[in-house]
N, C-alpha and C positions, 0 to 999 in steps of 0.2 A: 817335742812339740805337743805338751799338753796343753788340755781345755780347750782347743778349738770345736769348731760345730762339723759334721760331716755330712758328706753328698755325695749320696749314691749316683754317679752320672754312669753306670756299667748299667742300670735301670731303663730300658726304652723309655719306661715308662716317668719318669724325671725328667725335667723339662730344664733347662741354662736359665730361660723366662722366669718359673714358677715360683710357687708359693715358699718351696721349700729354700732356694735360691735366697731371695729376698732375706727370708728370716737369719739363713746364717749371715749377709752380707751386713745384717743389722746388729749382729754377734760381734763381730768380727772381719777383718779387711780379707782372712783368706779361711779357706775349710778345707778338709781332709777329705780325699776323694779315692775308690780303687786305682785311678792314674794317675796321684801324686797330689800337689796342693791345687784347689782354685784361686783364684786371685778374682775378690770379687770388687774392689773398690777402684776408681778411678785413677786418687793418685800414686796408690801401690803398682798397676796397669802401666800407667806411664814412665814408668823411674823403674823396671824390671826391663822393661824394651830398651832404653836408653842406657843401660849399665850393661859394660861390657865383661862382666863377671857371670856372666849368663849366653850361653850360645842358645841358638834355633833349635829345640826341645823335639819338636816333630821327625826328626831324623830317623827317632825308635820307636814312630807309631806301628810300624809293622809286628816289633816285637811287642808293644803294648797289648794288641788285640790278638794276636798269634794267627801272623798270617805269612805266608812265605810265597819261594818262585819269580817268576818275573817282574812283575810290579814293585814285592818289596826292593829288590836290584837297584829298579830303576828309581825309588823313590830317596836312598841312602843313597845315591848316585849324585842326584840331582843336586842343584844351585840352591833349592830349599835344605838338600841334606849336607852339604856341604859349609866349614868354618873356615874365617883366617884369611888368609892368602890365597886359599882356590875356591873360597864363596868371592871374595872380592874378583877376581879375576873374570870368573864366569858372567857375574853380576855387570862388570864392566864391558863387559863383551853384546848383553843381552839387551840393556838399557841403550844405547844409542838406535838402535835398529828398531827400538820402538818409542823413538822420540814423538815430544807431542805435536808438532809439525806433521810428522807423517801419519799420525793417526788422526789429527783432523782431514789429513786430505782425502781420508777414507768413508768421511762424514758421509757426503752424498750421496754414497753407495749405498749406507747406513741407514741413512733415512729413506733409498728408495727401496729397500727390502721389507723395512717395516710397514712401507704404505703398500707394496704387494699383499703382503699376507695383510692385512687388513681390510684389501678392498673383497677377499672369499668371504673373510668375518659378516662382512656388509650384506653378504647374500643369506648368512643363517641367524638366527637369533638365540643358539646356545651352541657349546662346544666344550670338548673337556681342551683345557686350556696350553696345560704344557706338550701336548701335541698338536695341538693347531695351532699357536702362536709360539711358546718361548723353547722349544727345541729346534723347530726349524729356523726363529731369528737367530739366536746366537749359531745352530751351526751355517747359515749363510754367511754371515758375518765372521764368524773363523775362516772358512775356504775362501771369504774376499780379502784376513789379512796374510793367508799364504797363495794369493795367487791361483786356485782354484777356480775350477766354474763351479758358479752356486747352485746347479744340481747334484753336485756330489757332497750336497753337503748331509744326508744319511749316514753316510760310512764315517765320518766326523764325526758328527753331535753324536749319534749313536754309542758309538765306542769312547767318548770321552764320559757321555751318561755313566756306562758302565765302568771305566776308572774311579766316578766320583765313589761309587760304592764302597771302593777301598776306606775312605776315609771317614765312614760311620763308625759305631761302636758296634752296629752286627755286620761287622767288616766280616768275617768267616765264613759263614752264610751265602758269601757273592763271591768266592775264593775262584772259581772257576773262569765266573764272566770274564772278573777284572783283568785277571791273568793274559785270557787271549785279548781282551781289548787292549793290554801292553802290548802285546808283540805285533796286532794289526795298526797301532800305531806306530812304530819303533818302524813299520817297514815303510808307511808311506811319510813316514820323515826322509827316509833314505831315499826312497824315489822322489822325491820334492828336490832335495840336494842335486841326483844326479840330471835333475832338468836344469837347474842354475849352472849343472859344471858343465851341457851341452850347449851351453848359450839361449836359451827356450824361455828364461825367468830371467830379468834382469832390475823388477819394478817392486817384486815383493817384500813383505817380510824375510819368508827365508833367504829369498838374495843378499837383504841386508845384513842377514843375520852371517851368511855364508862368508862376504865382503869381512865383516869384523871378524871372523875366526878366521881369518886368509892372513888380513892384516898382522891379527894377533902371531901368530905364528906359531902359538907355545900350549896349542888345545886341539887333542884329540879329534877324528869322526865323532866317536859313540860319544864321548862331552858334547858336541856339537845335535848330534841327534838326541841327545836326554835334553838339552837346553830347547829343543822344538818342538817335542814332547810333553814338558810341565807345560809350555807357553798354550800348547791344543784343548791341554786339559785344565787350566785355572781360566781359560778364557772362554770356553763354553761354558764350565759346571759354573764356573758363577753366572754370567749373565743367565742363562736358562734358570737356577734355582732362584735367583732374585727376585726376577720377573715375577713370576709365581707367587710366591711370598710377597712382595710388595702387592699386587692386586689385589690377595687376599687381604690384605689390611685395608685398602680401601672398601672392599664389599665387608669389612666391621664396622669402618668409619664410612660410610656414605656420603655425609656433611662434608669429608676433606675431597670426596672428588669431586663433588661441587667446587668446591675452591679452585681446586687443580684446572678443572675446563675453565673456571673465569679465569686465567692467567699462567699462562705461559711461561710466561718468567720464573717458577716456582720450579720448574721440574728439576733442574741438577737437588734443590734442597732437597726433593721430593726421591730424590734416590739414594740422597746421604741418609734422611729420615728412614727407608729401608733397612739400611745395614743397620741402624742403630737400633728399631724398633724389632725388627725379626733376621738377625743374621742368620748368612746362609752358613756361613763357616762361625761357629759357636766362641771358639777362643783363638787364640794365637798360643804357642807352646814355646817355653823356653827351660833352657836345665841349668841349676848352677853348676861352673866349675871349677868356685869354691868356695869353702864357709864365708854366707854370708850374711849379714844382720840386715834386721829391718827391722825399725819399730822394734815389738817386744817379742819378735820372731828372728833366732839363727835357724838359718836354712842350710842342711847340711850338703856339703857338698855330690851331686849327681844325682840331688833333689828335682824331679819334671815339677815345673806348675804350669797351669794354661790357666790363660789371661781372660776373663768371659769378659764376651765384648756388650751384650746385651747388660746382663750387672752393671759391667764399670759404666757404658752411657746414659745408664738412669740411674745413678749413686745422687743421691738426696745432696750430697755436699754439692755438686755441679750441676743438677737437673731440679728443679721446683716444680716442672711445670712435665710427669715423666706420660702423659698422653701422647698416642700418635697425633703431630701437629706439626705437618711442612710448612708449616709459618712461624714456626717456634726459634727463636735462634739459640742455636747448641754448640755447645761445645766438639770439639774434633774427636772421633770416633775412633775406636783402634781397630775397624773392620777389615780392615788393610793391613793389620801388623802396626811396627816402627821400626824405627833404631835401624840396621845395617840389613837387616830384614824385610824392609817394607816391601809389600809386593812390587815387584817391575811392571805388570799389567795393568796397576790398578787407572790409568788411565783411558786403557782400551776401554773396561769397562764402564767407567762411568759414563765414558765416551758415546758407546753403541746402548747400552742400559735407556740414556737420554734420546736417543733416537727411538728407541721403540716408546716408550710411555709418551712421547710427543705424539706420535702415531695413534696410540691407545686413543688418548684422553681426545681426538676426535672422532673418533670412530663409536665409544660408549656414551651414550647418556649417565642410564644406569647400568649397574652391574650388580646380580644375585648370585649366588651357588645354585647350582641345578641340581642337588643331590653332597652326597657326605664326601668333601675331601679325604684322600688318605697322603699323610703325612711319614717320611723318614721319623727316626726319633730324635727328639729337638737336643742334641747332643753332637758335640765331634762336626762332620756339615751334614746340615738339614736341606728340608727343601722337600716339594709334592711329588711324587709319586701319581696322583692322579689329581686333576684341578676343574670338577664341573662345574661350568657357568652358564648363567642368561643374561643374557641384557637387553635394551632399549636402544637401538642406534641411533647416532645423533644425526 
């Protein structure tokens, strides 16, 4: 695979976004990366996801980044690392229990947590942001869809924080946190379980999720517990990282939250335009498993490529118009994956995401930085580490 462009993404300092990005995507549909090929163009994104000559790539992040111990386990374990006949199984098990019936019926909840933490907002006029607003909504909003009371939602969001760490590129670095944050989740999945087996939970997620592995008949505890596990951890680190990230786009764009407060109706676009303009999770990973062509590329078999979601949503063939603009209509984003892989959650989120920025967008007028963000590096999932603001209340 000569003459492609290459991209340093082992770089903190390299951005999915940046300059360098761009240039090779204007090269060429894919570039050469230290973690195998990028896939920067739209229609190469879509038609990689969809062909089943390529499994879920992310299975060997662990040995990508050299990381081991409990987490990698659990992550090679999991319904994300899992092919074939026991991804589809797990997947079929996971997906009814969080049908979108029962996660709107969790709406209300959703929306009254977000207007909690909003009404302390109302009392200050700055705050660093991902600890006063988007790690305690989403870990409320996780221990209301397992059934928890929402003050325990520290031990949550907390230790799902620090899982998300695994999945950066200075994943080694956090080798320790993430570690115990697997195994203090791994245990309160189990004590979750054994409240549904003493009759205690009969309304939850994990109920439901327990009900479908009962039904099933043909799946482990520890399958069972890695399935409630991923669901703790892709369903905080995303809502909490978005959040962020999305506010931050609008204290650049100023003018689109204007928009956003004259009209309500825009917010679901206004969350899709997040993942598209600053995703949290940078690509989606797949590995061929076996030779296969594209275009004027054979890609050898046990080839990883990750798919950038930010590239391919702003590829010049499909985007003319690539400014942040939740009035913009765009095409479908691959923030979420595809093909046999599409996330199972990605409902909750967009679900509870919309409840908090409805909250938001009455609560701020404007909204400034109070000081320097500090940022993950914009590779593998991103997302603030620390989020200073001010605003103007409405």
């Amino acid at each position: 695979m000569t003459g492609l462009p290459y991209l340093d993404l082992a770089d903190p300092n390299v951005s999915t976004r940046g300059p360098e990005v761009l240039a090779a995507r204007a090269s060429h549909w894919c570039a050469k990366t230290p973690f195998g090929l990028a896939v920067l163009r739209y229609r190469q994104v879509g038609q990689i996801l969809r062909d089943r000559r390529f499994r879920q790539g992310s299975y060997n992040w662990p040995d990508t980044v050299g990381i081991e111990g409990p987490f990698a386990e659990f992550w090679r374990a999991s319904v994300i690392g899992r092919e074939g006949p026991e991804h589809q199984k797990l997947r079929a098990l996971a997906i009814p229990a969080l049908s979108e019936d029962y996660v709107l019926s969790l709406k209300p909840q959703f929306d009254e947590i977000a207007a909690d933490l909003c009404a302390k907002l109302r009392d200050i006029e700055a705050c660093e942001f991902q600890s006063a607003f988007c790690e305690p909504f989403a870990g409320q909003a996780i221990t209301t869809l397992l059934g928890m009371p929402r003050s325990d939602w520290p031990l949550v969001a907390h230790n799902a924080a620090d899982l998300g760490l695994a999945m950066g590129i200075e994943a080694r670095s956090y080798q320790d946190r993430f570690n115990t944050a697997c195994e203090t989740l791994f245990q309160l999945a189990d004590d979750l379980v054994a409240r549904v087996r003493r009759g205690q939970d009969t309304a939850s997620y994990v109920a439901r999720m327990v009900a479908e592995f009962d039904r099933n008949g043909d799946c482990s505890h520890d399958e069972m517990l890695n399935t409630i596990v991923i669901s703790i951890f892709g369903g905080v680190d995303t809502t909490r990282a978005l959040l962020g990230l999305g506010l931050s786009l609008f204290i650049d764009h100023p003018a689109q939250w204007a928009v956003l407060r004259a009209d309500e109706t825009l917010v679901p676009a206004a969350v899709e335009e997040f993942i598209r303009a600053r995703p949290t999770t940078t690509w989606a990973t797949r590995e061929a498993m076996e030779d296969v062509t594209i275009g004027d590329q054979t890609i050898p078999k046990g080839t990883v490529l990750h798919l950038l979601v930010h590239s391919s949503a702003r590829d010049p063939d499909i985007c003319d118009h690539p400014a942040f603009d939740i009035t913009a209509k765009r095409r479908k984003h691959f923030g979420f994956g595809g093909g046999a892989h599409h996330c199972i959650g990605h409902f909750v989120a967009r679900t509870d995401m919309a409840s908090a920025l409805s909250a938001l967008r009455r609560t701020f007028k404007t909204i400034s930085y109070d000081g320097t963000p500090e940022w993950l590096p914009d590779s593998g999932n991103t997302g603030a580490l620390s989020l200073p603001i001010k605003y103007e209340v409405a």
